[in-house]
MARTIBA-815713 format. One record per atom (N, C-alpha, C): residue in one letter; residue number from 1; x negated, y, z. Coordinates in steps of 0.001 Angstrom, whole numbers, plus 524288, in hexadecimal, padded with zeros to 5 digits. Atoms other than C-alpha are relative to their C-alpha. Layout:
<rs>
+--------+-------+-------+-------+-------+
| kolkol | torti |    px |    py |    pz |
+--------+-------+-------+-------+-------+
|      a |   NUM |     X |     Y |     Z |
...
+--------+-------+-------+-------+-------+
</rs>
This chain:
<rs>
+--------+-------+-------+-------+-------+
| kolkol | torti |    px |    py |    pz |
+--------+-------+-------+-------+-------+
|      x |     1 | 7FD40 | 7FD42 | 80427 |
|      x |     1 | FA622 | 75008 | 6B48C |
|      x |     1 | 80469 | 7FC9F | 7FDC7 |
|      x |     2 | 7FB6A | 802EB | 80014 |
|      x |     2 | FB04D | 745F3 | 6B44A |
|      x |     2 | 80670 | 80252 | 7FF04 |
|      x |     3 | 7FAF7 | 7FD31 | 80282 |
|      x |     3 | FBBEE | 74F1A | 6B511 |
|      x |     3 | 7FFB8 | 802BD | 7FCB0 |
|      x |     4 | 80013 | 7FAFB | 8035B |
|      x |     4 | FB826 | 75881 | 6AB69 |
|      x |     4 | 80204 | 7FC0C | 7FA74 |
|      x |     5 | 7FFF0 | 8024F | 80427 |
|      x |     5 | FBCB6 | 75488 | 69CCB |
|      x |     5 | 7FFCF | 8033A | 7FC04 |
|      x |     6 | 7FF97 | 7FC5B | 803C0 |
|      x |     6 | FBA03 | 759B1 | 68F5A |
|      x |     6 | 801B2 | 7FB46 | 7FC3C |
|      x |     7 | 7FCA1 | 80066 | 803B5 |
|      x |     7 | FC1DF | 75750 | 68579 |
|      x |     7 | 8031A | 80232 | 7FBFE |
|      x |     8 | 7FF9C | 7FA1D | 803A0 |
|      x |     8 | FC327 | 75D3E | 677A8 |
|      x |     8 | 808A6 | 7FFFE | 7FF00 |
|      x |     9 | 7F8FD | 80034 | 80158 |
|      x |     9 | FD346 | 758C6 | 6776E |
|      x |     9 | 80362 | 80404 | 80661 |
|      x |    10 | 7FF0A | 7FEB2 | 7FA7C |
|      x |    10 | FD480 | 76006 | 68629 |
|      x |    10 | 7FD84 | 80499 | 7FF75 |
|      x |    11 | 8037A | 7FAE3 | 8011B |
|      x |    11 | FD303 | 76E86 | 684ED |
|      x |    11 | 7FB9E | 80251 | 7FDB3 |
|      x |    12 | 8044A | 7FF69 | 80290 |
|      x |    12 | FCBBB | 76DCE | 67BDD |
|      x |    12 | 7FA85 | 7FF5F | 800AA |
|      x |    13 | 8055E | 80526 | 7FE04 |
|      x |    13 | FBFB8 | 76568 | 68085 |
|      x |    13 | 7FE4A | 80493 | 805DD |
|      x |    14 | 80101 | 7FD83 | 7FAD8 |
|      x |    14 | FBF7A | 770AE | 68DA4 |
|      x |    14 | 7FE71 | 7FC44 | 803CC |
|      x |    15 | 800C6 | 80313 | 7FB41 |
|      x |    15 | FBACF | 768DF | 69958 |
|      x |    15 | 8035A | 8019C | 80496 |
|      x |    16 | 7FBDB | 7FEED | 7FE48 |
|      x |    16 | FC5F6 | 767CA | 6A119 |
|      x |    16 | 80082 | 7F93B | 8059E |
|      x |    17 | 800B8 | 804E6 | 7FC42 |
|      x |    17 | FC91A | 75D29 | 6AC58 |
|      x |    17 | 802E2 | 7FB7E | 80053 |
|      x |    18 | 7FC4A | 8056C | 80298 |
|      x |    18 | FCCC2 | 75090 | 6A986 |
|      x |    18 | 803FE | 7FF65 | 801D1 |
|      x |    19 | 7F91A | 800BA | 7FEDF |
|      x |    19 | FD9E5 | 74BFF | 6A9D8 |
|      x |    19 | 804A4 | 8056D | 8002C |
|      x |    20 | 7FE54 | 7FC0F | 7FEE2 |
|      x |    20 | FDBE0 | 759BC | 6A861 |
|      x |    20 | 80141 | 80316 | 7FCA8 |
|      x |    21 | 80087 | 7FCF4 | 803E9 |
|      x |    21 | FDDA4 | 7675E | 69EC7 |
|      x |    21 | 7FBF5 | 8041F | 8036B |
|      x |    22 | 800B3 | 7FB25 | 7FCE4 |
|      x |    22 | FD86A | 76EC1 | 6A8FE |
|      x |    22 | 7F8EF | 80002 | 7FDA4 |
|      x |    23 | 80578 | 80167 | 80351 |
|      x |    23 | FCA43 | 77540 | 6A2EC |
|      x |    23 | 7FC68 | 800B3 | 80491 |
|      x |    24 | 80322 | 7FE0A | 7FC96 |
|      x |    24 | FBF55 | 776CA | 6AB40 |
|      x |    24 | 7FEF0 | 80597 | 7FF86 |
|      x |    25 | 80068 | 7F9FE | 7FC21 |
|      x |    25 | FBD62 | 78583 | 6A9EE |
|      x |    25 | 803D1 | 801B0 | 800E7 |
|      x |    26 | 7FAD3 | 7FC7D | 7FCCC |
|      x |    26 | FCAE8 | 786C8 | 6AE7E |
|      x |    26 | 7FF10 | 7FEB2 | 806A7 |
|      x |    27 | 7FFAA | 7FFE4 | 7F836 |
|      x |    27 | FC815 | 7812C | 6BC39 |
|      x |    27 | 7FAEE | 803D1 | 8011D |
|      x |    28 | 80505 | 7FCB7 | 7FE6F |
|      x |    28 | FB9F7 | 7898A | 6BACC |
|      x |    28 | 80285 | 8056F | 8001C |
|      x |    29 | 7FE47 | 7FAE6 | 7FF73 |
|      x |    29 | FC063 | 79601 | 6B616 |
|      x |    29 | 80480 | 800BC | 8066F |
|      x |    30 | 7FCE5 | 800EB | 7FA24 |
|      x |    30 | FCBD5 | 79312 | 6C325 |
|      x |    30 | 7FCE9 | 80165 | 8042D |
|      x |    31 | 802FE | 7FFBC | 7FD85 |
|      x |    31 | FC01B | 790EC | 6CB20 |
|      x |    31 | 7FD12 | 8057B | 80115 |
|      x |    32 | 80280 | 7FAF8 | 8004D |
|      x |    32 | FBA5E | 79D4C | 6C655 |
|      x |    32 | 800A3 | 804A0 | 801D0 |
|      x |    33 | 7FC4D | 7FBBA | 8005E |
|      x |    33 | FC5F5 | 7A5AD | 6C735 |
|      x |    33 | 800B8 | 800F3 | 80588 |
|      x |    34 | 7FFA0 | 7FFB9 | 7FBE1 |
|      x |    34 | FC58F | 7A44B | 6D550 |
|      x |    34 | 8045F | 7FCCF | 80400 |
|      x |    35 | 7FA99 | 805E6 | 7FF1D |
|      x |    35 | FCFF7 | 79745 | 6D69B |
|      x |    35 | 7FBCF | 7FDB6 | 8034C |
|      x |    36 | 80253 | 803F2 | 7FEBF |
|      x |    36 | FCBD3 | 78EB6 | 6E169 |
|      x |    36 | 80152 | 7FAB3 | 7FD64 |
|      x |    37 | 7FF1A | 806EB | 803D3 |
|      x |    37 | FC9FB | 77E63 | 6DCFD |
|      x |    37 | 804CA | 80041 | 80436 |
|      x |    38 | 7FB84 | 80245 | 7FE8C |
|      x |    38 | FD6DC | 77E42 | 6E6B3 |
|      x |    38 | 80291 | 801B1 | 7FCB2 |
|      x |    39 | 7FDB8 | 7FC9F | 803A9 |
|      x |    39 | FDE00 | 7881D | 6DE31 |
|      x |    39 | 7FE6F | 7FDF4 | 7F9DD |
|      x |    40 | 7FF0C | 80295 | 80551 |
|      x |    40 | FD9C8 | 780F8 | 6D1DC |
|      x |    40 | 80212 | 7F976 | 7FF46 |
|      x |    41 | 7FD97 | 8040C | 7FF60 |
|      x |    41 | FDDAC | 7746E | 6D75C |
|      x |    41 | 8069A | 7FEB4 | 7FF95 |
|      x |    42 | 7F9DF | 7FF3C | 8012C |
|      x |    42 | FECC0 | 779C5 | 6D8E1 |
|      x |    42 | 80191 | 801FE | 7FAF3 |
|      x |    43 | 7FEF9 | 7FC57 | 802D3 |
|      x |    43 | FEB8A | 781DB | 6CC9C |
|      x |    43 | 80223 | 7FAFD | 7FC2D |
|      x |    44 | 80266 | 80683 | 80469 |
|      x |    44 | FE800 | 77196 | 6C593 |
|      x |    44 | 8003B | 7FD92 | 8035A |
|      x |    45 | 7FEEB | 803D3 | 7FB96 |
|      x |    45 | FEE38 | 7693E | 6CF6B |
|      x |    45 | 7FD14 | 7F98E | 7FCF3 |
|      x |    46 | 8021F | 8052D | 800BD |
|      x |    46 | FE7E3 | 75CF5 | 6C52A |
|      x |    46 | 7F8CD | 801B2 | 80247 |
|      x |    47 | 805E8 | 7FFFE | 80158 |
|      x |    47 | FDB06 | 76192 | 6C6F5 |
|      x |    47 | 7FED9 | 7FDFD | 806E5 |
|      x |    48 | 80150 | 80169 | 7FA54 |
|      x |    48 | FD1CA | 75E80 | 6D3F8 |
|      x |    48 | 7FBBA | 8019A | 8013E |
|      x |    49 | 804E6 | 7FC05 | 7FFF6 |
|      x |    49 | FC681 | 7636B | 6D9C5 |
|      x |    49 | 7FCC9 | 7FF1A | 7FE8E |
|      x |    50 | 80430 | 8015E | 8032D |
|      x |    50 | FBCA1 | 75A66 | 6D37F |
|      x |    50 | 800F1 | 8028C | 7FABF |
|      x |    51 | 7FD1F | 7FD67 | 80472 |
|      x |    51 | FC37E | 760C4 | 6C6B5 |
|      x |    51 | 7FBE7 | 80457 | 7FFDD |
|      x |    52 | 8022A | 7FA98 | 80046 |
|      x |    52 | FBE88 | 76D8A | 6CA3C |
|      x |    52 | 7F94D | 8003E | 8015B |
|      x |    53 | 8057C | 7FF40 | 7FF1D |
|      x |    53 | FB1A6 | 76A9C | 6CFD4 |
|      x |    53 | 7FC91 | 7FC84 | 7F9F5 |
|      x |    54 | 801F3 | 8019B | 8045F |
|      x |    54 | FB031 | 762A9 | 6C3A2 |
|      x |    54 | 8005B | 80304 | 7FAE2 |
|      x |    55 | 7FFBB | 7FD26 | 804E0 |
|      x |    55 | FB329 | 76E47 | 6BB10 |
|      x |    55 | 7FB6A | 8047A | 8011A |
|      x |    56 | 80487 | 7FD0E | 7FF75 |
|      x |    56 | FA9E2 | 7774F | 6C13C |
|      x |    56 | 7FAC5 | 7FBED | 8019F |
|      x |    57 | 804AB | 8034D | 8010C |
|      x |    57 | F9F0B | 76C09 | 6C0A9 |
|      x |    57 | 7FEEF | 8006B | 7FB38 |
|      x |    58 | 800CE | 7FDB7 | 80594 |
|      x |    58 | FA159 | 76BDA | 6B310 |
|      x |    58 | 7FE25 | 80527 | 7FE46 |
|      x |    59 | 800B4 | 7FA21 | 80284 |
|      x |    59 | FA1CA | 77AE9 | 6AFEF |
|      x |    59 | 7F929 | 8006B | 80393 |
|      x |    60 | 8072D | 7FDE9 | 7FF97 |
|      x |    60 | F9392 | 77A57 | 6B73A |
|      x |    60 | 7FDC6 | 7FE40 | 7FDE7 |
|      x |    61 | 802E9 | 80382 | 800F7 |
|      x |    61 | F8F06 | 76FF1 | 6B18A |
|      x |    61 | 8001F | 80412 | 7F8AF |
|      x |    62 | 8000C | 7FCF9 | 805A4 |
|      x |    62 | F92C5 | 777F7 | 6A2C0 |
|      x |    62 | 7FCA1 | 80387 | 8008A |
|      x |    63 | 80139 | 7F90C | 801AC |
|      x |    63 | F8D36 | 7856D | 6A6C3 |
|      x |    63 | 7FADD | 7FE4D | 80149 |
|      x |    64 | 80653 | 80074 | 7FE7F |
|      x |    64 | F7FD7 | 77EFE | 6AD9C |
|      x |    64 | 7FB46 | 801BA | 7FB8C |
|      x |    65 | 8040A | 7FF00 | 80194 |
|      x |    65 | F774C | 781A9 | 6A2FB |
|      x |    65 | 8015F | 80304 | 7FA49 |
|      x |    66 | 7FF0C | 7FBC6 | 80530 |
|      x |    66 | F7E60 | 78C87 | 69A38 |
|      x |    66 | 7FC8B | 8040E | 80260 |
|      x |    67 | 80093 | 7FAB5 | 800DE |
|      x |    67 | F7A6D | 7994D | 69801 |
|      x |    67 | 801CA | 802FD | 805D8 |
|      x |    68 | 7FDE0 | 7FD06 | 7FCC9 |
|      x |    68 | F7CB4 | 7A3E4 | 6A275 |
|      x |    68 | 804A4 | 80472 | 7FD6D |
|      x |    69 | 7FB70 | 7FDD4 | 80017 |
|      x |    69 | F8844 | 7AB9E | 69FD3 |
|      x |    69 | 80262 | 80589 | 80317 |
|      x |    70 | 80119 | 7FB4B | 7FE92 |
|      x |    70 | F878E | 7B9F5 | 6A19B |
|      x |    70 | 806AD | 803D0 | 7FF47 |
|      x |    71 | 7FB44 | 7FDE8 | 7FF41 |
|      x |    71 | F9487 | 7C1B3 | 6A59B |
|      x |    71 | 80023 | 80571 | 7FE41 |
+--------+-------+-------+-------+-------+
</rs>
């Protein structure tokens, strides 16, 4: 969890990727939306692919032991 950073002066303490603005549920929502990690790599030429696999590590590591979430 090395790239990830929170910080309340950086979007407002969002967890976002170091050295970065970029938040983590923007590369999750990307991911979601049906963007491959190549297509979010050109979209955020700083970012890299540990970036992304380190943002959806994170976002599992948050939701592992919430609530279920009924649509």
């Amino acid at each position: 969890m090395d790239r990830i950073a929170i910080d309340p002066e950086v979007l407002a303490g969002k967890p976002v990727i170091k050295g970065t603005r970029i938040p983590v549920y923007l590369i999750i929502e990307l991911l979601g939306n049906g963007l491959t990690e190549k297509e979010v790599l050109r979209q955020y030429p700083t970012l890299k692919k540990e970036d992304i696999k380190a943002a959806l590590l994170y976002a599992s590591k948050c939701i592992e032991n919430e609530e279920t979430i009924t649509f």
